[in-house]
Backbone as a printed PyTorch tensor [residue, N CA C, xyz], in Angstrom:
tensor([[[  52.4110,  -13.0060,  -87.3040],
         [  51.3110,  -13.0030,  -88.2610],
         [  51.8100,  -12.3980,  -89.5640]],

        [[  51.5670,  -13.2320,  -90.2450],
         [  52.2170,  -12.7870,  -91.8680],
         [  50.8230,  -11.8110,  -92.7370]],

        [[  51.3230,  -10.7080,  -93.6570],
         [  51.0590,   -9.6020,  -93.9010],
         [  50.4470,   -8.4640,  -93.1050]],

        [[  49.5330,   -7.3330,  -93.8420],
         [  49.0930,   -6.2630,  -92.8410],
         [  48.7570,   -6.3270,  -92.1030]],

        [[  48.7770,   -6.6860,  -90.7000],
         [  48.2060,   -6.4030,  -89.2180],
         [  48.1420,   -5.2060,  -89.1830]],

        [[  48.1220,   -3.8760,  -89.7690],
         [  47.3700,   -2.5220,  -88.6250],
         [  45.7840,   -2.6880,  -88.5160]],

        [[  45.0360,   -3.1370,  -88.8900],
         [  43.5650,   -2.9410,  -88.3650],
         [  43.8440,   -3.9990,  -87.6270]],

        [[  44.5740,   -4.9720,  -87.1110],
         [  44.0160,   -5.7640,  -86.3880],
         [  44.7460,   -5.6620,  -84.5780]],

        [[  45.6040,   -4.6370,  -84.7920],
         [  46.9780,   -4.2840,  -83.8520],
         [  46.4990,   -4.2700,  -82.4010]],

        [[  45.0710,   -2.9960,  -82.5030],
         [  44.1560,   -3.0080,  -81.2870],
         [  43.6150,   -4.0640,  -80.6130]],

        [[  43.1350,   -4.7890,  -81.4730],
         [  42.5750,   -6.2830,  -80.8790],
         [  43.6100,   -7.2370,  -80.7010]],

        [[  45.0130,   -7.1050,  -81.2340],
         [  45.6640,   -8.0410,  -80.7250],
         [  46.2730,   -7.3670,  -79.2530]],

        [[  46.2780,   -6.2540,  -79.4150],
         [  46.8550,   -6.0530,  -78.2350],
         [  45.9590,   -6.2840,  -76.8190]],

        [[  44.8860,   -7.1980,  -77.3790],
         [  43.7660,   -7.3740,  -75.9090],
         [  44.4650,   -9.4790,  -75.9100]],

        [[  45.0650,   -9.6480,  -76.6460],
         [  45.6400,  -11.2300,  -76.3880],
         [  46.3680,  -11.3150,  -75.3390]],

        [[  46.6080,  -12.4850,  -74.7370],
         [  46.9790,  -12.5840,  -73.5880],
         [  48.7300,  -13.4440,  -74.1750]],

        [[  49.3890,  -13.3120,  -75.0940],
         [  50.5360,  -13.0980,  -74.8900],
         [  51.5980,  -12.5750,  -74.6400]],

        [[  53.1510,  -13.2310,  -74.8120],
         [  54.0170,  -12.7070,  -74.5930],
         [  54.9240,  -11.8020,  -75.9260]],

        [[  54.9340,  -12.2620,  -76.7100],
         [  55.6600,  -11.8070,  -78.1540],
         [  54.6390,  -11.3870,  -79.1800]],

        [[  54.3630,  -10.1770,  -80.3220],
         [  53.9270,  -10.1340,  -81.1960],
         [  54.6030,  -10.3370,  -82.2730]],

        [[  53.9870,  -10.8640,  -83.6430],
         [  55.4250,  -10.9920,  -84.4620],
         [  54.3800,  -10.2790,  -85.3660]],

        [[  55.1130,   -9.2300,  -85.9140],
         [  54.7050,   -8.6660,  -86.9160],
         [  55.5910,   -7.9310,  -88.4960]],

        [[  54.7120,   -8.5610,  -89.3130],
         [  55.4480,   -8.2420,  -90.6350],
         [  55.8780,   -7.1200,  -91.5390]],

        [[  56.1940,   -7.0490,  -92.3160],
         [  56.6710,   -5.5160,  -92.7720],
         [  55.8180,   -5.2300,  -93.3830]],

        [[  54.5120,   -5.1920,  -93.7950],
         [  53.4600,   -4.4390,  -94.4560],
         [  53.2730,   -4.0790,  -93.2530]],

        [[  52.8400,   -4.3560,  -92.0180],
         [  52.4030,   -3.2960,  -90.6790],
         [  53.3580,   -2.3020,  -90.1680]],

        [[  52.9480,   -1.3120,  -90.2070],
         [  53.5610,    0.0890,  -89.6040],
         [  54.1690,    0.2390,  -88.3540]],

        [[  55.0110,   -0.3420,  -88.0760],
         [  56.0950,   -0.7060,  -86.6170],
         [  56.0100,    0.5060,  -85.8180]],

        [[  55.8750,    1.4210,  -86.6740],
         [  56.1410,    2.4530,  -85.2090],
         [  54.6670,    3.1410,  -84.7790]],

        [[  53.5100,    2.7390,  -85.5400],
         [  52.1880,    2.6220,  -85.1580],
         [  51.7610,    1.4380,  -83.9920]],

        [[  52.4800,    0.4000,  -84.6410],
         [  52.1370,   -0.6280,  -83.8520],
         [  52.7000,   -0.3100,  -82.1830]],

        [[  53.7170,   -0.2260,  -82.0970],
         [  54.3880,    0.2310,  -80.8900],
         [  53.6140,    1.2850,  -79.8450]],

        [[  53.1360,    1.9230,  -80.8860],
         [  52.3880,    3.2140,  -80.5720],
         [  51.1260,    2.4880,  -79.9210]],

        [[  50.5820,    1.8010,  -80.4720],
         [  49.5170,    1.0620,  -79.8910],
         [  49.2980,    0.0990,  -78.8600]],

        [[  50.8540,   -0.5950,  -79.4430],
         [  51.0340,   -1.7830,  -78.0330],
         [  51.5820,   -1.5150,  -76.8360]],

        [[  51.8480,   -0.2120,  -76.3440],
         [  52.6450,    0.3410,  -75.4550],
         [  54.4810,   -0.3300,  -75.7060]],

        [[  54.9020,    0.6790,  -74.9160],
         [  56.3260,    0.3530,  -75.0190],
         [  56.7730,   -0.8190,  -74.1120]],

        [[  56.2500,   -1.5360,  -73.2190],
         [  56.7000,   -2.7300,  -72.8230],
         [  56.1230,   -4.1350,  -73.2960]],

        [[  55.6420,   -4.3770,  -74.3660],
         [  55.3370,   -5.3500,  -75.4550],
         [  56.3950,   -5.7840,  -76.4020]],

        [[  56.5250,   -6.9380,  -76.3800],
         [  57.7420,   -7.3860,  -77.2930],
         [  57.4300,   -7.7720,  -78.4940]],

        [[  58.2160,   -7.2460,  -79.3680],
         [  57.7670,   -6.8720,  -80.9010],
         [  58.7780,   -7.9980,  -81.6900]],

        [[  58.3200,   -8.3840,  -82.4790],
         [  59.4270,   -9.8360,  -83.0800],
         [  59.1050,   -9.3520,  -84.5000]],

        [[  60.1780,   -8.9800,  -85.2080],
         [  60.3520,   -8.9050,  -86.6720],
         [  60.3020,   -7.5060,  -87.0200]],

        [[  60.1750,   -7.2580,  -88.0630],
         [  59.5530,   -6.2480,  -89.0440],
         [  60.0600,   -6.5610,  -90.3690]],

        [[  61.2310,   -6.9960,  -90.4920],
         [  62.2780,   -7.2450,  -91.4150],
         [  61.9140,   -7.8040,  -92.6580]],

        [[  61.8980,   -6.9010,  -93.6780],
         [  61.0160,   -7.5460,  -94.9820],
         [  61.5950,   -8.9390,  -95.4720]],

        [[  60.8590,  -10.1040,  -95.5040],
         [  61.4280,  -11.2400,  -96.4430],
         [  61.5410,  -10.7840,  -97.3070]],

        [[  61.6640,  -10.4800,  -98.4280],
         [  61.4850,  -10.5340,  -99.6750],
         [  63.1760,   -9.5410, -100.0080]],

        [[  61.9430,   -7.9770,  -99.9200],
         [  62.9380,   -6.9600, -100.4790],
         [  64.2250,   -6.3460,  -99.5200]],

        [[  64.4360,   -7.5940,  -98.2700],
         [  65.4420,   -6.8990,  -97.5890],
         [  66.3380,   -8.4640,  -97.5380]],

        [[  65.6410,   -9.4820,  -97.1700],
         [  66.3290,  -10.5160,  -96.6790],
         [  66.6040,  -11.7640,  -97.9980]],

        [[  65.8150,  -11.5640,  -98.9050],
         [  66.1260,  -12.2250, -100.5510],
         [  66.5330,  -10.9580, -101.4700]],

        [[  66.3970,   -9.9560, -101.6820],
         [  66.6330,   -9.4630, -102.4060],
         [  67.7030,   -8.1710, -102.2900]],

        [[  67.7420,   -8.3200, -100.5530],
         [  68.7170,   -6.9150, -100.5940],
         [  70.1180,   -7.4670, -100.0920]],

        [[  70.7790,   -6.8010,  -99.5850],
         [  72.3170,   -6.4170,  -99.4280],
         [  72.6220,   -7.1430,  -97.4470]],

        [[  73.9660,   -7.6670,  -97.5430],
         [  74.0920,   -7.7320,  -95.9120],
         [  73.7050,   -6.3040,  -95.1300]],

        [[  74.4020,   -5.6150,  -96.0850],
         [  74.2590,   -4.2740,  -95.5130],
         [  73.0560,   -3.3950,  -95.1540]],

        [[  72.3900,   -4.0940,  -95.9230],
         [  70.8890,   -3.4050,  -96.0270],
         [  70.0760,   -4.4620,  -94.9820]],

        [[  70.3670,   -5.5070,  -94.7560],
         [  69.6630,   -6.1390,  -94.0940],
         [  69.8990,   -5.9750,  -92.3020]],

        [[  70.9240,   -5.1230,  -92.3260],
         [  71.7650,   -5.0780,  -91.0000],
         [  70.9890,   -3.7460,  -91.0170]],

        [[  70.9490,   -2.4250,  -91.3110],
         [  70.1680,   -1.2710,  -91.5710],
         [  68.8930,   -1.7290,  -91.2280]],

        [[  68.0160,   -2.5260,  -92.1750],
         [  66.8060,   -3.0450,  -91.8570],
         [  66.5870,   -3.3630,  -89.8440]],

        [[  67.6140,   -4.2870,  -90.0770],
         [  66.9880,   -4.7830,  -88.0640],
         [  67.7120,   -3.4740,  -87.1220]],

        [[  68.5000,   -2.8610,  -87.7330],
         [  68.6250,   -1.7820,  -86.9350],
         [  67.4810,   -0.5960,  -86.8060]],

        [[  66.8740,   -0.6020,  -87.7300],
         [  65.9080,    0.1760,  -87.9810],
         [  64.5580,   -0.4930,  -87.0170]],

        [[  64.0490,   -1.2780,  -87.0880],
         [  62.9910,   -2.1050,  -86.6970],
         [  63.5380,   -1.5690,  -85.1400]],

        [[  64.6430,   -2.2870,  -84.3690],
         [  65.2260,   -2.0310,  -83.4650],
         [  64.9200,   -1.0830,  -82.5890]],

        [[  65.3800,    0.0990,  -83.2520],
         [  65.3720,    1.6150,  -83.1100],
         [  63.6000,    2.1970,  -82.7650]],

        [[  62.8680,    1.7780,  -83.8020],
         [  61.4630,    2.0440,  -83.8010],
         [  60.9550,    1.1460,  -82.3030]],

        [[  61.4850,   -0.4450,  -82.1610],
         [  60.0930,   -0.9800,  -81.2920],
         [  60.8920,   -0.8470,  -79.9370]],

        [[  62.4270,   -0.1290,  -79.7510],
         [  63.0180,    0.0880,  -78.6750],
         [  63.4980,   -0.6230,  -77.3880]],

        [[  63.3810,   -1.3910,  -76.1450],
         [  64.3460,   -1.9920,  -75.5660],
         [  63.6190,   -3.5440,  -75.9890]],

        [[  62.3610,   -3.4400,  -76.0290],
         [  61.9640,   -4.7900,  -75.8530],
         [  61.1030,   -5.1860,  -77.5170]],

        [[  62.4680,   -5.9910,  -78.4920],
         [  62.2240,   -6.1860,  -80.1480],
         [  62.9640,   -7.7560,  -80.1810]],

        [[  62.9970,   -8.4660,  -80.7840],
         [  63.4740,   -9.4460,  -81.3280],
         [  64.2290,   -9.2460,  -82.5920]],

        [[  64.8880,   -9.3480,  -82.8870],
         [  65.2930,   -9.2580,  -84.3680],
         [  64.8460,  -10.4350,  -84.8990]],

        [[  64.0080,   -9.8480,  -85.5700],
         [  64.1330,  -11.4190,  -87.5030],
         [  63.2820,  -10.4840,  -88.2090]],

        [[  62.5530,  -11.2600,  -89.0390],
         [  61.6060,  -11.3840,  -89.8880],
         [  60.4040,  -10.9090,  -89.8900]],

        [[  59.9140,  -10.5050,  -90.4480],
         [  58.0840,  -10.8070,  -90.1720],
         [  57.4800,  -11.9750,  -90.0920]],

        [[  58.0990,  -12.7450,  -91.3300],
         [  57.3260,  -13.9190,  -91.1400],
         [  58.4220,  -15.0640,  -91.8640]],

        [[  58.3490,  -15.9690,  -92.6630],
         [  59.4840,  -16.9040,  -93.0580],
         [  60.3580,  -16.8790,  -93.4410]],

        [[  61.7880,  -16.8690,  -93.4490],
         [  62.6990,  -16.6250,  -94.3960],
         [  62.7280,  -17.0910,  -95.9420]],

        [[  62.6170,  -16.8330,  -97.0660],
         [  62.9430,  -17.4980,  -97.4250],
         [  63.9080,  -18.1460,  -97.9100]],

        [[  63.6840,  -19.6380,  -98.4950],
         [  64.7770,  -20.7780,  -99.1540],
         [  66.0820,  -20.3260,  -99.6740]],

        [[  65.4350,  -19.3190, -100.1420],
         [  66.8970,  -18.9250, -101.5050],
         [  67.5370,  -17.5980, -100.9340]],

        [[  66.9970,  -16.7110,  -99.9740],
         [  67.7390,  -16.0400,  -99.0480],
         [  69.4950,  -16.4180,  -98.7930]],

        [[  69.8990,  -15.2920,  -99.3830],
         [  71.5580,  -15.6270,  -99.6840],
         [  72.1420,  -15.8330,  -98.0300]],

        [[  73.0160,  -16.7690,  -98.1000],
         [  73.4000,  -16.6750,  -96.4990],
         [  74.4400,  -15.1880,  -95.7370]],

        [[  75.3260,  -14.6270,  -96.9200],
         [  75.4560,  -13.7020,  -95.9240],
         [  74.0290,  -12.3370,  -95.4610]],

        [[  72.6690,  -12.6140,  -96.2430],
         [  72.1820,  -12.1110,  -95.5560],
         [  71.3620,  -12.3180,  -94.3090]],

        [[  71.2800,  -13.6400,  -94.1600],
         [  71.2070,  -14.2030,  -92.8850],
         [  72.1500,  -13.9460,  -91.9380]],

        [[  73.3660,  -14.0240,  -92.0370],
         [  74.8170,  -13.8480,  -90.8590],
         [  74.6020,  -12.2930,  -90.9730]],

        [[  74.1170,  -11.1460,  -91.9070],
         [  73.9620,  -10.1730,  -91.4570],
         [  72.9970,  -10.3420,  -90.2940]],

        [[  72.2140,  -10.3890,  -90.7010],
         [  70.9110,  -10.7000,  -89.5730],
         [  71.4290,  -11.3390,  -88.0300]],

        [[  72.0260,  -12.2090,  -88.0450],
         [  72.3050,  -12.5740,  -86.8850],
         [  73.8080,  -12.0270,  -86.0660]],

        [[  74.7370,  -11.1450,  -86.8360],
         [  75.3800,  -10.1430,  -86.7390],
         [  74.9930,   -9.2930,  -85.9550]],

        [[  73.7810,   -8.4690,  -86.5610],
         [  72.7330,   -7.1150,  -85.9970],
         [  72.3720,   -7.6520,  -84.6200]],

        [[  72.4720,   -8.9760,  -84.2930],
         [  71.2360,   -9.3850,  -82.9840],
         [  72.4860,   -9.8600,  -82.0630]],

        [[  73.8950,  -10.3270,  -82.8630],
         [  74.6410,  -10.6250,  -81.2970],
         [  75.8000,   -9.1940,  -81.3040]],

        [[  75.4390,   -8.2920,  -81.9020],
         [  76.0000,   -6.9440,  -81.8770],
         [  75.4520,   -5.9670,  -80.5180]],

        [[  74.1440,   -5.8620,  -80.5790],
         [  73.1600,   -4.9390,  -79.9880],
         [  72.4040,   -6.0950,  -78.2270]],

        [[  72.6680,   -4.9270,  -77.8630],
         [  71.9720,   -5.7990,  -76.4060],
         [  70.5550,   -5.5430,  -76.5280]],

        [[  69.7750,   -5.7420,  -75.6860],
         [  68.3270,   -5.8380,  -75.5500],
         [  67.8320,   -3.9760,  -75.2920]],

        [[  68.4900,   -3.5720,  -74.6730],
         [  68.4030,   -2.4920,  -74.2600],
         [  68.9190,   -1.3950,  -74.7970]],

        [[  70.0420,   -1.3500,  -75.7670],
         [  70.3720,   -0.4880,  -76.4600],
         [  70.0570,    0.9520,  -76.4150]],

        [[  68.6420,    0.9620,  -77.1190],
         [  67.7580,    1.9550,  -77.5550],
         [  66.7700,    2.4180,  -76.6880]],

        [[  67.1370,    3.9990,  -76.5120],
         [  65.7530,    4.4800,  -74.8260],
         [  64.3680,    4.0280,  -75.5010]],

        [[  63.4280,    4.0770,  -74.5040],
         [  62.3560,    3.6940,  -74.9280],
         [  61.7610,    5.4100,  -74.9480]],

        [[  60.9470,    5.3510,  -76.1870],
         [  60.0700,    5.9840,  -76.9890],
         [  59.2430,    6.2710,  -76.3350]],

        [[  58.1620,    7.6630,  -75.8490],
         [  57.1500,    7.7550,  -75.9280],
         [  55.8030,    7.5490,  -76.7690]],

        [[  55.1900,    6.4870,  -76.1120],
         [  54.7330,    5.6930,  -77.0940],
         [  52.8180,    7.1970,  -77.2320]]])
């Protein structure tokens, strides 16, 4: 779901799926907090100011970060679309960060 999801975090967490995808205006480590720690969290990763506008380096920081916050069970990407003009090594960062790190990496958090 593309932009702020925190007022809506509670009620999604009554959906009957498997993946949430949530964007970088929502508060990842609230959300987590809310969705319990065995909910799988897909994204956080700003389009804009991380994945068009920032650095490989920063974009590798970025999903490590997201990572770290939603703990064994995260997806790496996005919040929501990449975009077009998104330079490609910050994409191969991105997909760097995800065949670097196993699923499990990171202990899980008391949520």
């Amino acid at each position: 779901m593309c932009g702020n999801t925190n007022p809506l975090i509670a009620q999604m967490k009554q959906l009957p799926v498997h993946v949430f995808e949530l964007d970088s205006p929502t508060n990842l480590a609230a959300a987590r907090g809310i969705l319990g720690p065995e909910r799988v969290i897909l994204g956080n990763v700003a389009t804009v100011e991380d994945m068009l506008e920032g650095t490989p380096e920063r974009v590798y920081e970025a999903c490590r970060s997201c990572h770290e916050i939603s703990g064994p069970f995260h997806i790496v990407g996005t919040g929501c679309e990449v975009p077009p003009a998104t330079p490609a090594e910050n994409l191969r960062a991105m997909v760097r960060y995800a065949t670097e790190h196993q699923l499990y990496q990171f202990e899980r958090r008391a949520a």
